[in-house]
C-alpha positions as CSV (number, residue, x, y, z in Angstrom):
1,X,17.2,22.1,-3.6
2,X,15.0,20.7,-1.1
3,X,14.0,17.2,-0.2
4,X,10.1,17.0,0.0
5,X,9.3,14.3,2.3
6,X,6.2,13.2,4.6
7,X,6.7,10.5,7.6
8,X,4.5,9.1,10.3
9,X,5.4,7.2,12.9
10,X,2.6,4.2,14.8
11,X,2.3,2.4,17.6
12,X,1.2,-1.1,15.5
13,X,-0.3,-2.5,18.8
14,X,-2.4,0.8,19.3
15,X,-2.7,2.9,16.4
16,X,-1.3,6.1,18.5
17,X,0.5,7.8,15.9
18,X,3.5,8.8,17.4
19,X,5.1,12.0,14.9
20,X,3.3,13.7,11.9
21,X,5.9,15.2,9.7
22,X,3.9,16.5,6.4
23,X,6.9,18.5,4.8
24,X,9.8,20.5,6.0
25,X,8.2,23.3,6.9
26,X,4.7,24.4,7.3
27,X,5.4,27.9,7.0
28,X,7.0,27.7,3.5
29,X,5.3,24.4,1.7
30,X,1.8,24.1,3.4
31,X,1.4,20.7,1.9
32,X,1.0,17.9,3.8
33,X,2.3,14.5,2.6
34,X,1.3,12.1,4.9
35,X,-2.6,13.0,3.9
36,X,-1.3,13.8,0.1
37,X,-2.2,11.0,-2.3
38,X,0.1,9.0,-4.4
39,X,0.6,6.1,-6.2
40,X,2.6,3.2,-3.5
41,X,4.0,1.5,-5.8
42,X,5.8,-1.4,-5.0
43,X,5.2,-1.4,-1.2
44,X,1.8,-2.5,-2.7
45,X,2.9,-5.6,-3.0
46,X,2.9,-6.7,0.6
47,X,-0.9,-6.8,-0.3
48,X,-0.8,-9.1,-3.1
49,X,1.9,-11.8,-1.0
50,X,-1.0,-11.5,2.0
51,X,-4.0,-12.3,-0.1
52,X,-1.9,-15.4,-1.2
53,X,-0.8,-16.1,2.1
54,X,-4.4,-16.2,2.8
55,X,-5.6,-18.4,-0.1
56,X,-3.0,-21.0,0.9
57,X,-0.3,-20.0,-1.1
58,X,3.3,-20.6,0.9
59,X,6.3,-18.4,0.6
60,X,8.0,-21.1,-0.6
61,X,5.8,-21.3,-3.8
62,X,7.6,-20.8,-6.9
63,X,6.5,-18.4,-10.0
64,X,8.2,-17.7,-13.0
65,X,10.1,-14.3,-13.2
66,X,9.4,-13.9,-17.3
67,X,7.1,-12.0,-19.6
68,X,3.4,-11.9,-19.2
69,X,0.6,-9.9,-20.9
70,X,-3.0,-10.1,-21.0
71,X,-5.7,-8.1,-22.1
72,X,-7.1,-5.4,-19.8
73,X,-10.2,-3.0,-20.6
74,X,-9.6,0.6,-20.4
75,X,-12.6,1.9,-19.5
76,X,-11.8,5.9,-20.8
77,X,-11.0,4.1,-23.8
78,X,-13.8,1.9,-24.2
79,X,-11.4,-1.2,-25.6
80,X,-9.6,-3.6,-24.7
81,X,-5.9,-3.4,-24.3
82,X,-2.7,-5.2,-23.9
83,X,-0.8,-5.0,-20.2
84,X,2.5,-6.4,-20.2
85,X,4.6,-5.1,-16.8
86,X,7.9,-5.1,-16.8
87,X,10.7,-5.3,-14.3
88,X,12.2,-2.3,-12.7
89,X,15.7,-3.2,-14.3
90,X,14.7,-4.0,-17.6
91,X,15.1,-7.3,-17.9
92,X,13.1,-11.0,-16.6
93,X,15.5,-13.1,-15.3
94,X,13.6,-16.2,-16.7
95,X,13.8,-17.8,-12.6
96,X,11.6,-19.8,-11.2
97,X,12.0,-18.3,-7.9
98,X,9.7,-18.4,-4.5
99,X,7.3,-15.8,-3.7
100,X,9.8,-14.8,-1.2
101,X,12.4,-13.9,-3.2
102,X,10.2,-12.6,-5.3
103,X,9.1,-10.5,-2.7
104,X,12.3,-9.3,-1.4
105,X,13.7,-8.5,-4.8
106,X,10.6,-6.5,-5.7
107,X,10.1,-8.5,-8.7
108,X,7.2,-7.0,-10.8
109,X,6.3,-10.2,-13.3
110,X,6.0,-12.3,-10.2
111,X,3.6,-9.7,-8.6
112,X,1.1,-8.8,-11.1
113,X,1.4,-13.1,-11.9
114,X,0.7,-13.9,-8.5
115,X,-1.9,-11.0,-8.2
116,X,-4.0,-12.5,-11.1
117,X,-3.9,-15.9,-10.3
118,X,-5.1,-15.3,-6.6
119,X,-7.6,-12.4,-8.1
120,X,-7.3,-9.0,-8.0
121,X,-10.5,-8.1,-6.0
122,X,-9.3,-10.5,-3.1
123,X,-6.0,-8.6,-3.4
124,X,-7.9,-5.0,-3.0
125,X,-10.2,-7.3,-0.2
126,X,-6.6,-7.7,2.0
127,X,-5.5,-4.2,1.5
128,X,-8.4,-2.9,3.2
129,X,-8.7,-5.7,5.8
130,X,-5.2,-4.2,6.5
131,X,-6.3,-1.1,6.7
132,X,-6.0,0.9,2.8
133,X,-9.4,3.0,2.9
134,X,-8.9,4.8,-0.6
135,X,-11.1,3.4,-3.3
136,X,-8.2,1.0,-5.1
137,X,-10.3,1.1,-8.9
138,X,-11.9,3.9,-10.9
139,X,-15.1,4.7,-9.7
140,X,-16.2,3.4,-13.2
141,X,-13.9,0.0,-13.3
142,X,-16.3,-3.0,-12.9
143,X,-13.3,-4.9,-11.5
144,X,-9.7,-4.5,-9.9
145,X,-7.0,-4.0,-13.1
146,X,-3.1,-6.2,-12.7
147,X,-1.4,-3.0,-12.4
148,X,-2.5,-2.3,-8.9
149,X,-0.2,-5.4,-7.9
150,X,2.1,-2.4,-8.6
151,X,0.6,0.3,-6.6
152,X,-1.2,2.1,-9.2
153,X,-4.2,3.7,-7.7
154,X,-3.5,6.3,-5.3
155,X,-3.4,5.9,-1.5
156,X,-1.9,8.2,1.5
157,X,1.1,7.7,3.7
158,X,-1.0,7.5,6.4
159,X,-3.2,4.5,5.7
160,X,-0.2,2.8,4.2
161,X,1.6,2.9,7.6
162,X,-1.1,1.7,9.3
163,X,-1.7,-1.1,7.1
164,X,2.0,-1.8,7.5
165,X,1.6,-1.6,11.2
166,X,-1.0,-4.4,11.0
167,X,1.5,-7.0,10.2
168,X,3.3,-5.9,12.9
169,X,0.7,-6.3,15.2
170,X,0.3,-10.4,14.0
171,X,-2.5,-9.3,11.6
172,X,-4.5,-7.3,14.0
173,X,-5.6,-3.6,12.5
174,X,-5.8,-0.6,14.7
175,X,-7.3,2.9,12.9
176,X,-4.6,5.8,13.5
177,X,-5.4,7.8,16.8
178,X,-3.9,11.0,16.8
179,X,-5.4,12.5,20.3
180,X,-6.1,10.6,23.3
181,X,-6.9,13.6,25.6
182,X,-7.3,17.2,25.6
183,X,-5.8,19.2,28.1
184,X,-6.6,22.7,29.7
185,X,-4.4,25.0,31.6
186,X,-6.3,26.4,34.2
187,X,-5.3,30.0,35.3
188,X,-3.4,28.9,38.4
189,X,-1.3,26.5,36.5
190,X,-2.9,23.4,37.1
191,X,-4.2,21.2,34.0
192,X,-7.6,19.9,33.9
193,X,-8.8,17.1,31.2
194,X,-11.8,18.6,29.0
């Protein structure tokens, strides 16, 4: 059995990517995961607490950790449907807890809640400020859907480090640099930039 994993690590202050790891082993699995797209998931949601950071919100603001559903249209579908998220243990805890803690326990009601009521298209607006560059809708979706509160629409390893990095970097977002300089060997052993 193998582990499949991709990892990247940045400077946050320059954007010089320090190690590109795309899979165990280039010769066996030429796949590389750090440029492979996938669905974030819940480290989405640092995007969602910064867009209501941004419209004022406080981490101190409470939301209720309880069921919610609204009606969503699915475009394949051409209808409207119901979207009801659920926690990833099963169960709302029925708190009225801070956007912190909601945070830090990776609360799902409290995301796609907070998501909505800030708006989703100022949510996708401060994932790309921070540096997300994949399209976060369906080409055909007229607007953002709740679920990508949750990390639904696919992005790289990549571009979610670097958005990562930007809060790191007090808010400040530096594009990946992987070469600063090319180097030649010269015949007699001395290097030369190009």
């Amino acid at each position: 059995h193998f582990m499949h994993a991709g990892f990247v690590a940045m400077d946050p202050r320059t954007g010089y990517v320090k190690a590109w790891v795309g899979d165990i082993d280039y010769k066996t699995w030429k796949y590389d995961k750090v440029k492979s797209m996938r669905q974030p998931g819940s480290t989405f949601k640092l995007f969602v607490y910064a867009a209501a950071m941004e419209k004022g919100l406080s981490p101190c603001d409470r939301r209720l950790d309880d069921y919610i559903k609204m009606d969503v249209y699915n475009e394949d579908k051409h209808e409207m449907e119901v979207y009801s998220p659920h926690n990833a243990n099963g169960y709302f805890s029925g708190a009225n807890m801070t956007l912190r803690e909601a945070f830090v326990r990776s609360i799902n009601s409290v995301a796609v809640r907070t998501g909505v009521e800030v708006g989703m298209e100022n949510v996708e607006n401060t994932a790309y400020a921070m540096g997300i560059k994949s399209p976060l809708r369906p080409a055909s979706a007229k607007e953002a859907k709740p679920s990508l509160a949750l990390g639904s629409m696919d992005v790289n390893l990549l571009e979610l480090v670097n958005a990562y990095g930007t809060v790191a970097n007090y808010g400040i977002e530096h594009a990946p640099v992987l070469v600063t300089k090319i180097i030649r060997v010269n015949p007699d052993g001395s290097e030369s930039e190009i």
